[in-house]
C-alpha positions as CSV (number, residue, x, y, z in Angstrom):
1,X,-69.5,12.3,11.4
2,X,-65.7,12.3,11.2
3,X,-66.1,13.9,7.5
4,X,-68.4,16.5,9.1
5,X,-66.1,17.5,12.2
6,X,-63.0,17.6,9.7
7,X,-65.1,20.1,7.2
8,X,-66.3,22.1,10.9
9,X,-63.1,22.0,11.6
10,X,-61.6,23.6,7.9
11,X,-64.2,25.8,7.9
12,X,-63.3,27.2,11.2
13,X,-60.0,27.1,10.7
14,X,-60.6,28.7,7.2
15,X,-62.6,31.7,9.4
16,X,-59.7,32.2,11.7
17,X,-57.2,32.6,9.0
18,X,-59.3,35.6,7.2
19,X,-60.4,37.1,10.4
20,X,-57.0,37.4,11.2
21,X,-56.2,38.5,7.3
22,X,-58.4,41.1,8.3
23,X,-56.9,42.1,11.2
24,X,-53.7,42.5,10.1
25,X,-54.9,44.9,6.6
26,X,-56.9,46.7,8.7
27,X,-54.0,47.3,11.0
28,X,-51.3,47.6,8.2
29,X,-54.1,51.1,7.1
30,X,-54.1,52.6,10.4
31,X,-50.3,51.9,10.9
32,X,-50.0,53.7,7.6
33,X,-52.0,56.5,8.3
34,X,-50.5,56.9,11.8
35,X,-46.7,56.9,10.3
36,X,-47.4,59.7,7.6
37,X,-49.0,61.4,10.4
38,X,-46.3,61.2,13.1
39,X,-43.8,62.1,9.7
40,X,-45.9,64.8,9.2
41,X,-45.3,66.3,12.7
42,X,-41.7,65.2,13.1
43,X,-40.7,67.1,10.1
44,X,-42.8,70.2,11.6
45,X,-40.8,69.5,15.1
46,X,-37.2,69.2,13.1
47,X,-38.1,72.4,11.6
48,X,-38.7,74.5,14.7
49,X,-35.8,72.9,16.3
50,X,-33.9,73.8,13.8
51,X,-35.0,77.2,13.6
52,X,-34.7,78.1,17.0
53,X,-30.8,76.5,16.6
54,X,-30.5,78.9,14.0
55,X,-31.9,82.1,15.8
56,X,-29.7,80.9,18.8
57,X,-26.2,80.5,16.7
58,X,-26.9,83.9,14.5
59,X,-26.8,87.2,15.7
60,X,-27.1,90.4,13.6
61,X,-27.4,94.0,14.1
62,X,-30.5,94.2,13.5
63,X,-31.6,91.1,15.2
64,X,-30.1,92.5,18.6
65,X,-32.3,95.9,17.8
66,X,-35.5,93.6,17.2
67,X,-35.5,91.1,20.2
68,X,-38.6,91.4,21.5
69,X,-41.8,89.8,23.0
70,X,-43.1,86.8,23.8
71,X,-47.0,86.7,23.3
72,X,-50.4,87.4,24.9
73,X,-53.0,86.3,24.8
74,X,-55.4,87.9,22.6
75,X,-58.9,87.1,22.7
76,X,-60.3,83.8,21.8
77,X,-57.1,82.3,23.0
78,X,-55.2,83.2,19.7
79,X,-51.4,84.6,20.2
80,X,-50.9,87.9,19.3
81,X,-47.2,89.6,19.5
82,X,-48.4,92.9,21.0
83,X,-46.8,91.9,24.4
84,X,-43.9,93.8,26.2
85,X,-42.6,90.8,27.7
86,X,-38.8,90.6,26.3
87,X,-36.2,88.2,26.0
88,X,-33.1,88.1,25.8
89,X,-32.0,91.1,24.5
90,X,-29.0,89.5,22.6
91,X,-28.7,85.6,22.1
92,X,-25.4,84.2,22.4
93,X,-23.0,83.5,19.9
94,X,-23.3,79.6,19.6
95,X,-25.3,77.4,21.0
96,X,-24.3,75.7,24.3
97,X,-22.4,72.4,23.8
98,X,-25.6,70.1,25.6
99,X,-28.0,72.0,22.6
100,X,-26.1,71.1,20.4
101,X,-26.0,67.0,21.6
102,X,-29.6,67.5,22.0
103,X,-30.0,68.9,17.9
104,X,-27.9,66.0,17.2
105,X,-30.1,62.9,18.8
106,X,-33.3,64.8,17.0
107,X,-31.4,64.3,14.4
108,X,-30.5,60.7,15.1
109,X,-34.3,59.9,15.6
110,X,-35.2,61.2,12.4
111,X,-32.7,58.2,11.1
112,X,-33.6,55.7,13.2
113,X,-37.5,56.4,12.2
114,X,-36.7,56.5,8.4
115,X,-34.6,53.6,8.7
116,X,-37.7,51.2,10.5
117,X,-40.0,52.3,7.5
118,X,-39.9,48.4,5.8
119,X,-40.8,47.2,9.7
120,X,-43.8,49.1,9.5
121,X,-45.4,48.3,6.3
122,X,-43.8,45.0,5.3
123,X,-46.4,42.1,4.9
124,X,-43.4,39.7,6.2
125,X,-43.6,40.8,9.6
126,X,-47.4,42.1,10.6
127,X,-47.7,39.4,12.9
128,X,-44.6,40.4,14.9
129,X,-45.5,44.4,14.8
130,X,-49.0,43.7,16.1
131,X,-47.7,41.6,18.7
132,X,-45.3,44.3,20.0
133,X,-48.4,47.2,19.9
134,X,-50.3,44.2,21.9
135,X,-47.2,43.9,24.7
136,X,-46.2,47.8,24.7
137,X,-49.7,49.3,25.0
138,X,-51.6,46.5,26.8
139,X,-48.7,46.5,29.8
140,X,-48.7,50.6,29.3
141,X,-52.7,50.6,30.0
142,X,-52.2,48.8,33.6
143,X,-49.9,51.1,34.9
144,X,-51.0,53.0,38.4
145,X,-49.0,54.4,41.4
146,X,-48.4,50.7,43.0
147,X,-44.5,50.2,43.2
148,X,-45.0,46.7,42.9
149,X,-46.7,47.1,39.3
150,X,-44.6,49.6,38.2
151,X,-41.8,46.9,38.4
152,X,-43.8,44.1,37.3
153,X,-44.4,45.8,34.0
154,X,-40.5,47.2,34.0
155,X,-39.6,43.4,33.9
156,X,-42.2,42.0,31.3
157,X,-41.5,45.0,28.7
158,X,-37.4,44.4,29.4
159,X,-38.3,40.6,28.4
160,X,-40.1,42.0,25.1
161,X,-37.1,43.8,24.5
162,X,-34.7,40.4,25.1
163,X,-36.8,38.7,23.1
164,X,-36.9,40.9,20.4
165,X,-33.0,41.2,20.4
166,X,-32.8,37.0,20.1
167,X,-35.2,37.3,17.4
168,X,-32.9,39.4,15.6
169,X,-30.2,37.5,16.2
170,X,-31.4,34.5,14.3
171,X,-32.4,36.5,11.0
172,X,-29.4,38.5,11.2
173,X,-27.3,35.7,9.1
174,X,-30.3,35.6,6.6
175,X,-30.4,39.1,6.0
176,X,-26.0,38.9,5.3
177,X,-26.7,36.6,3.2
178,X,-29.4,38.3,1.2
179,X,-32.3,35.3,1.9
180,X,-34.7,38.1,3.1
181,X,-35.3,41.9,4.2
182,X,-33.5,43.7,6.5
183,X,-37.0,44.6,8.2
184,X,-36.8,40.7,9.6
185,X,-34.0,42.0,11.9
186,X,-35.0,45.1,12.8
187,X,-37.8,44.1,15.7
188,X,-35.7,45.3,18.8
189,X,-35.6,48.9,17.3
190,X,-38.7,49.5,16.6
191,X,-39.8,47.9,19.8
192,X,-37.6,50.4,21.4
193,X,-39.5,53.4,19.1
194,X,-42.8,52.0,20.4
195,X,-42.5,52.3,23.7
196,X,-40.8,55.9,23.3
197,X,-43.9,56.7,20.8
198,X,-46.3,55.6,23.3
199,X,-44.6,57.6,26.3
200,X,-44.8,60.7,24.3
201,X,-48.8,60.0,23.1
202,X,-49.6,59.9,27.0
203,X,-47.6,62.7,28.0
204,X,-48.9,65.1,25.4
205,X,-53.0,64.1,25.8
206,X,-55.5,66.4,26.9
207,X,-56.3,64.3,30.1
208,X,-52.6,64.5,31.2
209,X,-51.7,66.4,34.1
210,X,-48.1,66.2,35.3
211,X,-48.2,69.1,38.4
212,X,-50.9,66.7,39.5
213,X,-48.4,63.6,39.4
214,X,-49.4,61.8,37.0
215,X,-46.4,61.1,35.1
216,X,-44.5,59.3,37.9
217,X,-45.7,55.9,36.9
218,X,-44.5,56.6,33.5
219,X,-41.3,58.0,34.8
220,X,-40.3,55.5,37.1
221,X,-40.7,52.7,34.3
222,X,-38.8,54.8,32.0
223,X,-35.7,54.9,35.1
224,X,-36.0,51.4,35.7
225,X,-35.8,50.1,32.2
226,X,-32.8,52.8,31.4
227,X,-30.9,51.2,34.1
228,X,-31.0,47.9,32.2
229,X,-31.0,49.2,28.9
230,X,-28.7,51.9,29.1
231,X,-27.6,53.0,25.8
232,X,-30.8,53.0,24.0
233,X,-33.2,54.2,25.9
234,X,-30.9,56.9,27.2
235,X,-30.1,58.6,24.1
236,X,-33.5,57.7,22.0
237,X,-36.2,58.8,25.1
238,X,-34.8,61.7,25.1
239,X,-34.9,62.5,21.7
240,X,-38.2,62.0,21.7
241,X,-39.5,64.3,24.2
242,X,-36.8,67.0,22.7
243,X,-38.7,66.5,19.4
244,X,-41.9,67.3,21.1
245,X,-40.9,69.6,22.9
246,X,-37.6,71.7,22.6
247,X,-38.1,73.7,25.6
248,X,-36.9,70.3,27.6
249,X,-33.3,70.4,26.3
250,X,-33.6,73.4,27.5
251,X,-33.8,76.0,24.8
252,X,-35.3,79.1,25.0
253,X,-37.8,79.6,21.7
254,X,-36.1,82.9,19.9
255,X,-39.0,85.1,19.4
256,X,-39.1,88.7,17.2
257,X,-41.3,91.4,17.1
258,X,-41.6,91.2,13.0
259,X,-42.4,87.3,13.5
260,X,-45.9,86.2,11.0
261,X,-48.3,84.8,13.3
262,X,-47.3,81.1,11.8
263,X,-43.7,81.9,12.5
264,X,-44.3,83.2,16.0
265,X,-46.2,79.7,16.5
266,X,-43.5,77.5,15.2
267,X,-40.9,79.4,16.6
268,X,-42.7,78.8,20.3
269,X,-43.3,75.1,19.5
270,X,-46.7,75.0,19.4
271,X,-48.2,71.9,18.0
272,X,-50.5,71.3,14.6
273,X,-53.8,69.6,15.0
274,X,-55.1,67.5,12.8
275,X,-57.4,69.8,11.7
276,X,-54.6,72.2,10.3
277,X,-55.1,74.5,13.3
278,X,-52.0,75.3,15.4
279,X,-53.0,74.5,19.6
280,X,-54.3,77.6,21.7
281,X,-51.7,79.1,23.8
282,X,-53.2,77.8,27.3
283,X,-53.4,73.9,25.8
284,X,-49.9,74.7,24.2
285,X,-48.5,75.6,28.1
286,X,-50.3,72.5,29.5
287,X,-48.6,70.0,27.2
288,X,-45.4,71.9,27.6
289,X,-45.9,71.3,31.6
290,X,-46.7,67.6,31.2
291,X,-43.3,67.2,29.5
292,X,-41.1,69.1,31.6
293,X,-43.1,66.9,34.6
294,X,-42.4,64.1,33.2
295,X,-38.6,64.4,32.0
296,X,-37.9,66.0,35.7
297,X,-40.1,62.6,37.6
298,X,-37.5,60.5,35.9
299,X,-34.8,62.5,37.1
300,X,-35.8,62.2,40.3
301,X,-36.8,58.7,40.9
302,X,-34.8,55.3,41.6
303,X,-32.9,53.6,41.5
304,X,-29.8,56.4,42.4
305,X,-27.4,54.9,39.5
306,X,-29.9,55.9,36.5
307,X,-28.8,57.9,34.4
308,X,-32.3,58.7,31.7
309,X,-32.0,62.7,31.6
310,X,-28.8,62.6,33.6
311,X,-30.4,61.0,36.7
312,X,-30.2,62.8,39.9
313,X,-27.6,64.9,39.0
314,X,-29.1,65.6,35.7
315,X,-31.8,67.4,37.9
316,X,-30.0,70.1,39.3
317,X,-27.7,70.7,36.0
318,X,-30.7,71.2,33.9
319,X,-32.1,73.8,36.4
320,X,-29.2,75.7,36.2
321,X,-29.0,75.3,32.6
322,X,-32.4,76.7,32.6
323,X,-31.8,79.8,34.6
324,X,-28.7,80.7,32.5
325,X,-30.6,81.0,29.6
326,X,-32.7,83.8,30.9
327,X,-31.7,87.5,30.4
328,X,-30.1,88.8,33.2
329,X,-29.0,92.2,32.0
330,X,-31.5,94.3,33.3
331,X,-33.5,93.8,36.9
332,X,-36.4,95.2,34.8
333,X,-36.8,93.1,32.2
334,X,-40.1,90.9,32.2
335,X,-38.7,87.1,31.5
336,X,-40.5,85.2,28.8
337,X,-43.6,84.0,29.3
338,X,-42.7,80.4,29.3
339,X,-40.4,81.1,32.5
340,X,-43.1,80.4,35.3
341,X,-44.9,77.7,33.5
342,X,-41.2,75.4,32.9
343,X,-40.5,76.5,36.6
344,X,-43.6,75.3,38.2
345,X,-43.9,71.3,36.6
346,X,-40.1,71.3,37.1
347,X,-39.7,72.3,41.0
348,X,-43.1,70.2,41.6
349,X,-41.5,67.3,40.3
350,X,-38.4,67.7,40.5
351,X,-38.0,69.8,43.7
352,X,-37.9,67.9,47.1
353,X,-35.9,65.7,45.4
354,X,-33.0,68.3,45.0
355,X,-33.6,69.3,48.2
356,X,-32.8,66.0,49.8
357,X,-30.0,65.1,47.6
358,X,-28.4,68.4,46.5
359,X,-29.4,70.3,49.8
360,X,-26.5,73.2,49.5
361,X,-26.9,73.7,45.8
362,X,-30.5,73.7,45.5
363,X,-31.0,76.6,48.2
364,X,-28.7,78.4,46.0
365,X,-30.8,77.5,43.1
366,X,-34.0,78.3,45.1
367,X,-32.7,81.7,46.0
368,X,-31.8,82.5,42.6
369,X,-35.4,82.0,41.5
370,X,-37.1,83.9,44.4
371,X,-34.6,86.7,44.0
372,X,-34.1,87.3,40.4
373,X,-36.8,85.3,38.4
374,X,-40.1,86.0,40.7
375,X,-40.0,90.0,40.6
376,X,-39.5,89.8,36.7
377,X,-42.6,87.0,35.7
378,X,-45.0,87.3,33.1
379,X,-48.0,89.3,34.6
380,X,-50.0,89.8,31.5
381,X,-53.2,87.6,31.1
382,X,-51.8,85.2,29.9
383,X,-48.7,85.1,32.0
384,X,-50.1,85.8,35.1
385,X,-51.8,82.6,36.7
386,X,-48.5,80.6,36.3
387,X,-46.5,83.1,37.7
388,X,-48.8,83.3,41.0
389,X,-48.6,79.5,41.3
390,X,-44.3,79.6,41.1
391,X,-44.4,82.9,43.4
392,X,-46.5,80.8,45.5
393,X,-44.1,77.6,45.0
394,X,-40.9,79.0,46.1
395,X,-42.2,81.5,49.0
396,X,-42.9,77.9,50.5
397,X,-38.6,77.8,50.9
398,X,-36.1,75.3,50.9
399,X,-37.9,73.4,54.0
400,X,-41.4,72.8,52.5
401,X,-39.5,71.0,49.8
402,X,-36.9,69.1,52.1
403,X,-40.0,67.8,54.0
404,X,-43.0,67.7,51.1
405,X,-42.8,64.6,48.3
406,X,-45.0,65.3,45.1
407,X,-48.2,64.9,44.6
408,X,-48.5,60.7,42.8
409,X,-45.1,60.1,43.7
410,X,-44.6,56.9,44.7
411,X,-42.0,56.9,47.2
412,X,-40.6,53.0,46.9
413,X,-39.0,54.5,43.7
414,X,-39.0,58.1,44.1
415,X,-35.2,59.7,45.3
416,X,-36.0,61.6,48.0
C-alpha cells in the first residue's frame, strides 16, 4: 500500500510537473507572438511620432503654400483628403520644449522595452513572468468605481512592485559577478512595463468609453501608485500613452494636401490592425477620446500632491498647451478636425475639476474655447457630431462645471 501511494504519489507529482511544462511553453508562444506584435506597432508609433516631430521642426516654402486639410469622411468610412478643413497655415520653427521631453521618453521606452527582451523569453525566469501577468491582470480585472477597491488593489500591485525590487536585489551580486543573466534582475522593470502595457490594452479596446467614465478606476490607480512610485511610473506611463497616441503630448498631426492615403493615416496616428488594415476614421477618434479621458481622469483625481501627467496643475497647462497649438491667424479658418473630439473627453474629464481648483484660469480657458474655437469646428460629416457635443459642452458655462462631477467619477479620489 505504502509502495502504491508513493508511485500515486510520483505519478501525480510527475503530472503536475508537465502540466505546468506545458503551461509555461504554451505561454513562452503567445508571449512571443504578443512581443513581435507590440514591436511591430511600437516601431509604427515611433515612426509617426517622429514624423510629425519632423513636419513640426521643418518649414519650407513650399510646405507653408501646401498646408492644408485634415480629412473627411468618404464613404465606407475610409479618409479621403478632399476636405477644406485647414490647419495651421505655417508650423512653427521648432518644436515646443514639453514635445520635445515627450519625443525623448518615447524614445526612452523604446530602450527600456528592448532592453527587457531576455525577461521575456528566457527559460530561467517563466515562472516569475507568469506570476507577474497572474498579479497585474488578475488585480486589473477586479477593478470597479468602489474607492475602497481602487485602493485595495493600489496597495497589493505597490507590494508586487516591492517585491519585485527585493528580488532584484538578491541576484544583482550574481549577475556582477557573471553567475547568471542579467534577465534574473530585471523583474521590477518589466513589472513596471506590465502594468503600463495593460493600461494602454484597456484604454484602447473597442468596449472602452472614457466620456462615459470609465477610465476613472484606471486613473485613480495610476495617481495613487505614482505618488508612491514616483519616478517610474511618472516618466514610463506616460510614454506609453504618448506612443499610442501622440495627440496626448499634445501635438498636432501635420497634415498636407499631397499626403498618399498611407501617409495621411500615419501622419494622423491612426492604428494598424492585425489584419494589415489601418482603423476607420470614427473607431480611430473613439480610441483617441478614451486616451485623452484617461490621461485627463488622472490629472484630476487624488491625492492633490500627484504628480502622473503633471497632477492638478498639469491639467490646466496641457489645456492651454492645446489651444496654442491651434491656428489663430484667421477667425475663418475651420480648426482641424481632431479639435472638438480632444476637447470633449478632455473638459468631460478633466473639467469640473479645473473649475474647482483653478476657478479664475479655467473661465479664461472656457471663454477662449467658446469664443474662438466653437465658431471655427469641424462641420463636415465627419466633423460635425463632435463639434455639436463640445458646442453643447461649453454653452453649459463655467457653473455647470463648478457644480457637475463626471460621469464614473468616484468622488473619494476625484479632485474636485
Amino acid at each position: 500500500e505504502e509502495i502504491a501511494a508513493a508511485a500515486k504519489a510520483a505519478a501525480a507529482a510527475k503530472a503536475k510537473k508537465e502540466e505546468e511544462a506545458r503551461l509555461v511553453q504554451e505561454e513562452e508562444a503567445e508571449e512571443e507572438k504578443r512581443v513581435k506584435r507590440q514591436q511591430q506597432l511600437e516601431q509604427q508609433q515611433q515612426q509617426q511620432v517622429e514624423e510629425q516631430q519632423r513636419a513640426s521642426s521643418v518649414t519650407t516654402p513650399e510646405k507653408k503654400r501646401t498646408e492644408g486639410a485634415l480629412p473627411a469622411s468618404s464613404p465606407g468610412g475610409v479618409v479621403s483628403t478632399s476636405s477644406t478643413a485647414a490647419l495651421p497655415p505655417k508650423p512653427p520653427s521648432r518644436s515646443p520644449d514639453y514635445q520635445a521631453t515627450a519625443k525623448k521618453l518615447v524614445s526612452k521606452l523604446v530602450e527600456v522595452r528592448a532592453s527587457l527582451a531576455t525577461f521575456d523569453k528566457s527559460p530561467t525566469v517563466s515562472k516569475r513572468r507568469l506570476n507577474f501577468k497572474k498579479i497585474i491582470r488578475g488585480k486589473l480585472n477586479t477593478l470597479c468605481h468602489n474607492a475602497d477597491k481602487i485602493r485595495t488593489v493600489a496597495k497589493d500591485i505597490y507590494e508586487a512592485i516591492e517585491g519585485a525590487r527585493e528580488e532584484d536585489e538578491g541576484w544583482k551580486p550574481r549577475v556582477l559577478s557573471g553567475e547568471c543573466g542579467s534577465e534574473m534582475a530585471k523583474g521590477k522593470r518589466y513589472l513596471f512595463d506590465l502594468f503600463n502595457s495593460n493600461i494602454v490594452v484597456r484604454v484602447s479596446a473597442e468596449g472602452f468609453n472614457g466620456t462615459r467614465g470609465d477610465g476613472f478606476p484606471l486613473a485613480n490607480l495610476s495617481a495613487l501608485l505614482s505618488y508612491h512610485i514616483k519616478k517610474e511610473l511618472n516618466l514610463l506611463l506616460p510614454a506609453h500613452i504618448y506612443t499610442a497616441c501622440p495627440l496626448a503630448i499634445p501635438m498636432l498631426p501635420q497634415i498636407t494636401p499631397n499626403m498618399s492615403e498611407s501617409e495621411l493615416m500615419n501622419a494622423l496616428g491612426m492604428k494598424m490592425t492585425s489584419e494589415g488594415d489601418y482603423e476607420t476614421f470614427d473607431r480611430f477618434l473613439s480610441r483617441t477620446e478614451n486616451f485623452i479621458s484617461f490621461m485627463a481622469a488622472c490629472m484630476a483625481s487624488k491625492p492633490p500632491e500627484h504628480s502622473l501627467f503633471g497632477g492638478n496643475a498639469g491639467g490646466l497647462e496641457w489645456l492651454r498647451r492645446f489651444l496654442s497649438l491651434l491656428p489663430n491667424n484667421d477667425a475663418t479658418t475651420t480648426l482641424p478636425v481632431i479639435t472638438a473630439p480632444v476637447l470633449v473627453a478632455f473638459l468631460t474629464a478633466a473639467g469640473h475639476m479645473l473649475a474647482t481648483v483653478f476657478p479664475a484660469e479655467f473661465q479664461s480657458l472656457l471663454a477662449t474655447v467658446q469664443r474662438t474655437v466653437v465658431p471655427r469646428l469641424d462641420d463636415t460629416a465627419v466633423g460635425a457630431p463632435s463639434a455639436t457635443r463640445l458646442t453643447k459642452l461649453v454653452e453649459r458655462g463655467y457653473e455647470w462645471f463648478l457644480k457637475m462631477v463626471p460621469e464614473g467619477a468616484i468622488f473619494e479620489l476625484y479632485r474636485g
